[in-house]
N, C-alpha and C positions, 0 to 999 in steps of 0.2 A: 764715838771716834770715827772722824773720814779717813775711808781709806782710797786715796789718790789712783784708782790702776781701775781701766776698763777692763780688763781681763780679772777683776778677782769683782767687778759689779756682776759682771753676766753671768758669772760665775755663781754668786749668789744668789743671783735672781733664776737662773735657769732650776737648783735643785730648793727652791724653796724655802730659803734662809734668808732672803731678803728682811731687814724689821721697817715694817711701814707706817707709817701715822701720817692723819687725815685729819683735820682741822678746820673751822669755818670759823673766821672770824667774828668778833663781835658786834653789833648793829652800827656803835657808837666809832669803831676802825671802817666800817662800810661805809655810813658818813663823812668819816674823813679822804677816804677814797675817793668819792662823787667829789665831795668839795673840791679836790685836787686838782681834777679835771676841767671843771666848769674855772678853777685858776688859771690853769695852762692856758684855754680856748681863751679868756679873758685875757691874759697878755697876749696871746697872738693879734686881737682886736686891738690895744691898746697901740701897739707897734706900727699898727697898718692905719692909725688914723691920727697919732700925736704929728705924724709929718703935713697934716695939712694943717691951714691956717685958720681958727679960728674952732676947730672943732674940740667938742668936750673934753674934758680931762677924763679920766674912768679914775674910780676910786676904789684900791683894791678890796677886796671884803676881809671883815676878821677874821680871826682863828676859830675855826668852829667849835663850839662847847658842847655839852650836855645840855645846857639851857635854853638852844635856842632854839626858837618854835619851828623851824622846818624840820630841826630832827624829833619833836616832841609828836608833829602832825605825821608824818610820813612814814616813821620808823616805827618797829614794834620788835618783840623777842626774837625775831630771826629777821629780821632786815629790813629792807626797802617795802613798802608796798606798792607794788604795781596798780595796772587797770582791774578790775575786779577782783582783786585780794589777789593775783598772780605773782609770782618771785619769778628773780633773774639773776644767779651767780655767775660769775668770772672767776677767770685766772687767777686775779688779785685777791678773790674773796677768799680762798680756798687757802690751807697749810698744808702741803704735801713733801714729806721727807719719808728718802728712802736709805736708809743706812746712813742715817742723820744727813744727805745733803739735800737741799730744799731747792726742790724741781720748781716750786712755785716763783724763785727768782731767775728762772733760765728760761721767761717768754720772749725775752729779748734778745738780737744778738747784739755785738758791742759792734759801733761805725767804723767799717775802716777806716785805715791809717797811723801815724807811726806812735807807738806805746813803749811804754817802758816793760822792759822785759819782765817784771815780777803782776804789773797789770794784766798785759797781755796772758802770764800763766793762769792768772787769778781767772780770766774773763774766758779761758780754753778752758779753765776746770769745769766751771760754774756755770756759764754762759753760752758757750758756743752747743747748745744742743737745743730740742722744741721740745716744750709741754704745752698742751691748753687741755682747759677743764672749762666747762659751759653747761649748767644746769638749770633748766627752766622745770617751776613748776605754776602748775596750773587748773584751778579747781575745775571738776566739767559740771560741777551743776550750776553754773553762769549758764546763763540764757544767751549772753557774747561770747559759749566757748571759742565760736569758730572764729570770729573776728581776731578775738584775743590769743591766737594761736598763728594765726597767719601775719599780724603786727609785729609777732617776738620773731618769727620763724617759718623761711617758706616751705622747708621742709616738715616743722611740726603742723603747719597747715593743712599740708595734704596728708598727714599721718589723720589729722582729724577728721576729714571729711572721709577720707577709704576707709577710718575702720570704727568709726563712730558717728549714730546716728545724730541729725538735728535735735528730734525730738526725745527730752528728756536725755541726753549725752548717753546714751547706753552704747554697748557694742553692736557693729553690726556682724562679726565672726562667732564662729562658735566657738572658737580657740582662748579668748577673752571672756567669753558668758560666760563658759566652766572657770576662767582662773578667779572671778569677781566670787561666782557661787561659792569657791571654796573657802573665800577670806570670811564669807559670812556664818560658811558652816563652822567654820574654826574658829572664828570670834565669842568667846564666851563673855565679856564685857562689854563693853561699848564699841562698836564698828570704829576703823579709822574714817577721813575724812576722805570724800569720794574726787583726789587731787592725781593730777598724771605727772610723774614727775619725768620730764625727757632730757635725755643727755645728750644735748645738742656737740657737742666736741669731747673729743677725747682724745688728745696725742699726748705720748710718752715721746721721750731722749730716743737716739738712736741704739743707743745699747739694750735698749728692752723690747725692741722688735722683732719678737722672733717665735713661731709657736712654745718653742720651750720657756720661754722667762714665765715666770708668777706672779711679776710686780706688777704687771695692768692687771687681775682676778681680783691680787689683795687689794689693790687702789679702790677698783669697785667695791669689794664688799667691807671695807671700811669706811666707803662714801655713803652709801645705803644704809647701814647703820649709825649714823653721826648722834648723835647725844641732841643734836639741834634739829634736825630732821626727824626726829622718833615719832611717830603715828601724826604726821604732815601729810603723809602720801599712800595709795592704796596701791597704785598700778606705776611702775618704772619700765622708759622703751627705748629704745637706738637701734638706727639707723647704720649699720655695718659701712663705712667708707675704705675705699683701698687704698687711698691718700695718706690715711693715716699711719699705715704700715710701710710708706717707702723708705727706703736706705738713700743714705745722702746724693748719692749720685744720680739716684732715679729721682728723686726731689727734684736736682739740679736741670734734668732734661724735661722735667715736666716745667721748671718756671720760667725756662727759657725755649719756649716754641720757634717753630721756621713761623714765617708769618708768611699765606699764602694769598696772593693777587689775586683778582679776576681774570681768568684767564691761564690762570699756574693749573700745574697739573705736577703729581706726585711720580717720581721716577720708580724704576721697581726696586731699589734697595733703600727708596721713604715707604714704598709700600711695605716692605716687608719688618723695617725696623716698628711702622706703625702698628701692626700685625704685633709684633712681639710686647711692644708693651700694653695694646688692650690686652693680649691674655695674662702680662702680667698684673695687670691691675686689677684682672678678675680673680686672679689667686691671692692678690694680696687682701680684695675683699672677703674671702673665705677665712684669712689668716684673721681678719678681726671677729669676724662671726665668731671663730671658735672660740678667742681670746674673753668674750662675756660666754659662752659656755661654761667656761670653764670655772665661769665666778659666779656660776647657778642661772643664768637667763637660759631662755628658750626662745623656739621660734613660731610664731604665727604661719603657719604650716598648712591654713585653709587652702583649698584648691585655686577659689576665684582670687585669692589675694596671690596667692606665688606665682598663677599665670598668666592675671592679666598687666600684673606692676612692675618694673623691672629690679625698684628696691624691695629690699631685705628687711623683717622688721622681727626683732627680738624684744622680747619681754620679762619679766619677772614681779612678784606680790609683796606685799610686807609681810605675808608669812613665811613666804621663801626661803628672806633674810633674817626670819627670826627664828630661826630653826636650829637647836642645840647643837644636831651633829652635821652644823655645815661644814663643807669645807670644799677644797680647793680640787675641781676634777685633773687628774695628770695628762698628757698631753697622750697619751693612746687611747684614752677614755675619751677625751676629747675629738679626735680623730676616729672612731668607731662612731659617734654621732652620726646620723646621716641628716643632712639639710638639701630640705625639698629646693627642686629647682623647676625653671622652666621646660629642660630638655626631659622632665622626666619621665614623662605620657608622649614624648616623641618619636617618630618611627622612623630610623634616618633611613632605610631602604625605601622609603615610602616614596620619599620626593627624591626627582631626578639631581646629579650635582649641576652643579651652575658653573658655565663654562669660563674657563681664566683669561681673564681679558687682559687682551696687549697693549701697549703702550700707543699703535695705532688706536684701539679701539677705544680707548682713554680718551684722545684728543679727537676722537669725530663726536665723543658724545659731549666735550665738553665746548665742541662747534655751536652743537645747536643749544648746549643750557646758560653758557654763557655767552655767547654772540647774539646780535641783534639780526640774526635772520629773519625770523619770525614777524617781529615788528616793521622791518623794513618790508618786507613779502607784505605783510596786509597793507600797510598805507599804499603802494602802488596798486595791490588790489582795488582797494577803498577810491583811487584815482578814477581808474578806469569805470569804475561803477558811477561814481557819480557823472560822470561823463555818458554814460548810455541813459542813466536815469532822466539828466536835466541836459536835454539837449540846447537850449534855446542858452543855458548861460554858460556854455564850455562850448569854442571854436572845435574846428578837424586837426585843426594845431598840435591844441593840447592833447586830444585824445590819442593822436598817432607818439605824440612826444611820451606820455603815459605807457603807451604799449613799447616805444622803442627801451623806456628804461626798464622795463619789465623783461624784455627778452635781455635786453645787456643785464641784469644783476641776474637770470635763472643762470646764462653761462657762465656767471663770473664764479657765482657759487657751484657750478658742476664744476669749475677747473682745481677750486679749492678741497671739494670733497674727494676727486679725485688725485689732490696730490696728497692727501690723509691717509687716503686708504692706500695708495700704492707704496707706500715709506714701509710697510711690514714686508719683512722676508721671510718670517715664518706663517703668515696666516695669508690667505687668499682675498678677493675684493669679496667674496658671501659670507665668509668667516666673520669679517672686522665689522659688515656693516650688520651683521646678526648680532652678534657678543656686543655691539655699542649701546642699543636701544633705541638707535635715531629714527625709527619708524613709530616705536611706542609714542616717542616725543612728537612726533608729526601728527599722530592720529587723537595728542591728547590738544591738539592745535587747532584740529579740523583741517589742514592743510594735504590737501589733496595733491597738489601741484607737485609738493617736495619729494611725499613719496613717491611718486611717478618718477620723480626725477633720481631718487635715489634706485630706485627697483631697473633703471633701465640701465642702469652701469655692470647689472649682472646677466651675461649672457643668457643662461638658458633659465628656460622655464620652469623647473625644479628648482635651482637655488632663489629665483622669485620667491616662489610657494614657501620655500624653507622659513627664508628672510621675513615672510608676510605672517610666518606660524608661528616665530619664533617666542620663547617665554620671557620676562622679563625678572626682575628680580624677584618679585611676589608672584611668579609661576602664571601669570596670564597674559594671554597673546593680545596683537592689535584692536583685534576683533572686540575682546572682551574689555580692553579698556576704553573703545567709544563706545557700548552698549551701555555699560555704567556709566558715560557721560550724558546720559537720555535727561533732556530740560522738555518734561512736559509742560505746555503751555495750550492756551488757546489759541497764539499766533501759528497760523497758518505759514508763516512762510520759514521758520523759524523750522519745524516740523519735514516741512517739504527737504529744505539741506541738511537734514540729521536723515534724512531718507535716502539722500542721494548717496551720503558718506558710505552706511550702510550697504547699499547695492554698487558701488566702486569698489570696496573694500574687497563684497563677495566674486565680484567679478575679476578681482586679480587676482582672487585664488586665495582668501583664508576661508578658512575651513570652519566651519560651525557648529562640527560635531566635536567637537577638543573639549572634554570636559578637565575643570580645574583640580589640581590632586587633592587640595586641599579642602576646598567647600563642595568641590563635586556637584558644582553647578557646570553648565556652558554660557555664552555667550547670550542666549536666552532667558538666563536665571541672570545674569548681571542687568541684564536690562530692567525685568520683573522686579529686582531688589531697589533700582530707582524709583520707579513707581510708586514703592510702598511711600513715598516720601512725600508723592503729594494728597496724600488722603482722599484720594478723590474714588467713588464708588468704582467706578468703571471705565476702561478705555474706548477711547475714540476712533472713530474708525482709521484715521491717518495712526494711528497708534496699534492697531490691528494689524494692519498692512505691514509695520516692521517686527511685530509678534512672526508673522508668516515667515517673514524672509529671515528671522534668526531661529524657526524652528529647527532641531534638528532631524536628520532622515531618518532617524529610529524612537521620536518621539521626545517629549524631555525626561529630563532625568528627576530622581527624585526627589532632590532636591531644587528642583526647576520650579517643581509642583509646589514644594515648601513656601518658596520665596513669594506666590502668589497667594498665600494666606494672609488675609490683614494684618496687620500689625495693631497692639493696645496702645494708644501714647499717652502714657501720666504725665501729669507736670507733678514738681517736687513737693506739695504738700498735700497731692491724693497718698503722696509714699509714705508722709510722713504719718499722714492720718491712719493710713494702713500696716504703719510698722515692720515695713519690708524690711529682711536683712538679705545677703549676698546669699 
């Protein structure tokens, strides 16, 4: 019996009375699905070519049978066969009714426009809400696991390479070695077949979105046990998205973006609304994480995986799901769970906060990342140069004309940076051009010229120094991010202007003992960590010489020291050979 009334669904669903059933069609209704499709794409062809003259007729294909050899070659007891015995379920494949109404016909909405009002009720009951169901499984003892995984799925791709070796598909976490050990210590008969099964999509209606519903738990753990699926798969995983948990409204502002220009910049009440919906999308990520908690998965909770990925990756076994006394965690159970995160080895006293940039300092840094200053500053560079270099084929013309448009574009850009910076009323000209980063941006340019030219619009020589020391968003100063820009080479002359940068820099006043909070290197250890890159034994003596100048006055630091330890470099089938795991 349906019962018409959102308030007696969520109702249901929220204390666990929902009745659920979970369905997979049979090979022979799969068949007729593909067929259906490759119909549709076939009259759209048809359409777009019977208007010209002389072109074929298409002739549509019969009604597909039991008998006929595509489904006899490609089909077997659970469906389609993919590229190495792989499966691929959809929305269509699947039967899912939840107090008898079938979510599996609401992946559609209906076109607008005008309906007869018992349609239109029919199409608001049934219709007007989302479900998708998307299940890949996939054997890993193919020798093409990865290929075959990155073809269905870019994210089950990189689910295979981070947490599963090449060699032999095994895991490379510890968190997976134990769930695999225990299917086999539990297996008293025959092992199941070593298949990953991933659930690539999962969206429920808007009425079951919510920590308290049960009908996304029960959907899972009636998916996971299907009568068609029964010892197909040893390991099932997903990818927590917070997409999938939005309410219709937050749906509606995520599918309709501002669409930002070159050159646009965000006002502070886009900054701030943007602010509110990344946090909401990272609660609404939690809100699914729990939602497979609660239907028995777990979380892959290794160190290296939770800190260096920014996704989420939960798991569960087929003994999990075959467990007499499963059932359904309640939502304080759920919520006592802890789920490791990135911040959680974090020290927020540690690192200074980052200062709140104003809407001047927005627009001077979006001066130099999206303006053509930079480009335009070198090719007059690049003029003048080749005018000293090759004198015989550049008149005094040119070269004075070169330098006259050089001095006309440095003023035109000091008039411009100074009308950026002066539009603030609450921050100063040291303040805006610190909090911008348009010196980081200069020094990652090699432009010497600009900072000069931006450093001289601050009177005194402390807010210089300030400006020149300043952190940037990853806590390091100027200094430190041309020292990591070190191109060791053989070319001398190349060498010589990474030299000069260097002693300009120090000479306007940054500072070289600033060590980083976070690597607790200085400017000397970023240099030393370029190096490691080009494997070469030892440096040079033009490479000495900026060792010197970014030593610091009390020595380097520990990690200074570290950074100038060789590095190993494997390529990826010493790994494999070696059987490295994270």
């Amino acid at each position: 019996q349906i019962m018409d009334s959102t308030w007696f669904r969520k109702e249901r669903g929220d204390q666990g009375l929902a009745e659920v059933r979970v369905e997979l069609v049979t090979p022979f209704e799969q068949y007729q699905q593909d067929r259906k499709r490759w119909r549709t794409l076939e009259e759209i062809l048809r359409s777009r070519h019977e208007d010209r003259d002389g072109a074929p007729q298409y002739q549509p294909r019969p009604e597909p049978t039991r008998n006929d050899e595509e489904f006899t070659r490609e089909y077997d007891a659970l469906g389609r066969i993919g590229e190495g015995g792989s499966r691929e379920f959809y929305s269509d494949n699947f039967r899912v009714f939840v107090d008898g109404i079938p979510l599996h016909k609401s992946t559609v909405r209906p076109k607008k426009g005008p309906l007869p009002c018992f349609v239109r009720r029919i199409c608001r009951t049934f219709f007007d809400r989302r479900f998708a169901l998307k299940v890949h499984l996939v054997p890993r003892h193919e020798i093409n696991f990865y290929p075959i995984c990155y073809r269905q799925n870019s994210d089950l791709g990189e689910l295979a390479t981070r947490l599963f070796k090449r060699r032999h598909r095994k895991p490379r976490v510890e968190t997976l070695k134990q769930a695999l050990q225990t299917i086999q210590n539990d297996s008293q008969n025959a092992l199941p077949p070593q298949n990953l099964l991933y659930i690539a999509a999962f969206e429920l209606p808007f009425d079951y979105r919510s920590t308290t519903s049960t009908v996304g738990p029960l959907i899972l753990q009636k998916l996971l046990k299907l009568e068609a699926l029964h010892n197909q798969w040893d390991l099932a995983m997903y990818i927590p998205h917070g997409v999938t948990q939005y309410l219709e409204q937050e749906l509606n502002y995520r599918e309709d973006p501002r669409v930002y220009l070159p050159g646009d910049s965000y006002t502070d009440q886009e900054l701030q609304e943007k602010h509110k919906h990344e946090q909401r999308h990272d609660e609404l990520t939690l809100q699914d994480f729990r939602q497979f908690y609660r239907a028995g998965f777990r979380q892959v909770d290794d160190s290296k995986v939770v800190k260096e990925y920014a996704a989420f990756y939960v798991y569960c076994t087929i003994c999990d799901m075959s467990k007499d006394d499963l059932h359904i965690l309640t939502e304080s159970q759920a919520l006592a769970l802890p789920i490791a995160t990135k911040d959680d080895d974090k020290q927020p006293d540690k690192l200074p906060p980052r200062p709140v940039e104003s809407y001047a300092s927005r627009c001077l840094e979006s001066y130099f990342v999206d303006g053509r200053v930079f480009p335009e500053h070198s090719e007059l560079v690049r003029r003048i140069q080749r005018s000293q270099t090759f004198p015989d084929f550049y008149t005094a013309t040119e070269y004075k004309k070169a330098e006259r448009e050089l001095s006309d574009f440095l003023q035109r850009t000091r008039r411009e940076i100074v009308g950026i910076v002066d539009q603030s009323k609450e921050e100063d000209r040291s303040q805006v051009i610190s909090n911008s980063g348009a010196i980081h941006k200069c020094v990652d340019r090699d432009n010497l010229e600009l900072i000069t030219l931006l450093l001289d619009l601050l009177p005194q020589q402390e807010q210089k120094r300030a400006a020149l020391n300043q952190l940037d968003d990853n806590y390091a100063t100027p200094l430190m991010v041309a020292a990591g820009r070190a191109e060791f080479s053989h070319n001398a002359t190349k060498m010589a202007e990474f030299q000069h940068l260097i002693e300009c820099l120090l000479d306007l006043g940054a500072d070289k003992n600033i060590v980083h909070v976070s690597s607790g290197m200085t400017a000397l250890g970023y240099f030393r960590q370029a190096y490691q890159y080009t494997r070469r034994p030892e440096l040079t003596s033009a490479e000495n010489r900026i060792e010197n100048l970014l030593r610091p006055d009390q020595g380097p630091t520990p990690a200074d020291e570290a950074a100038l330890i060789p590095k190993t470099y494997k390529s990826e089938s010493d790994e494999d050979d070696q059987d490295e795991d994270f």
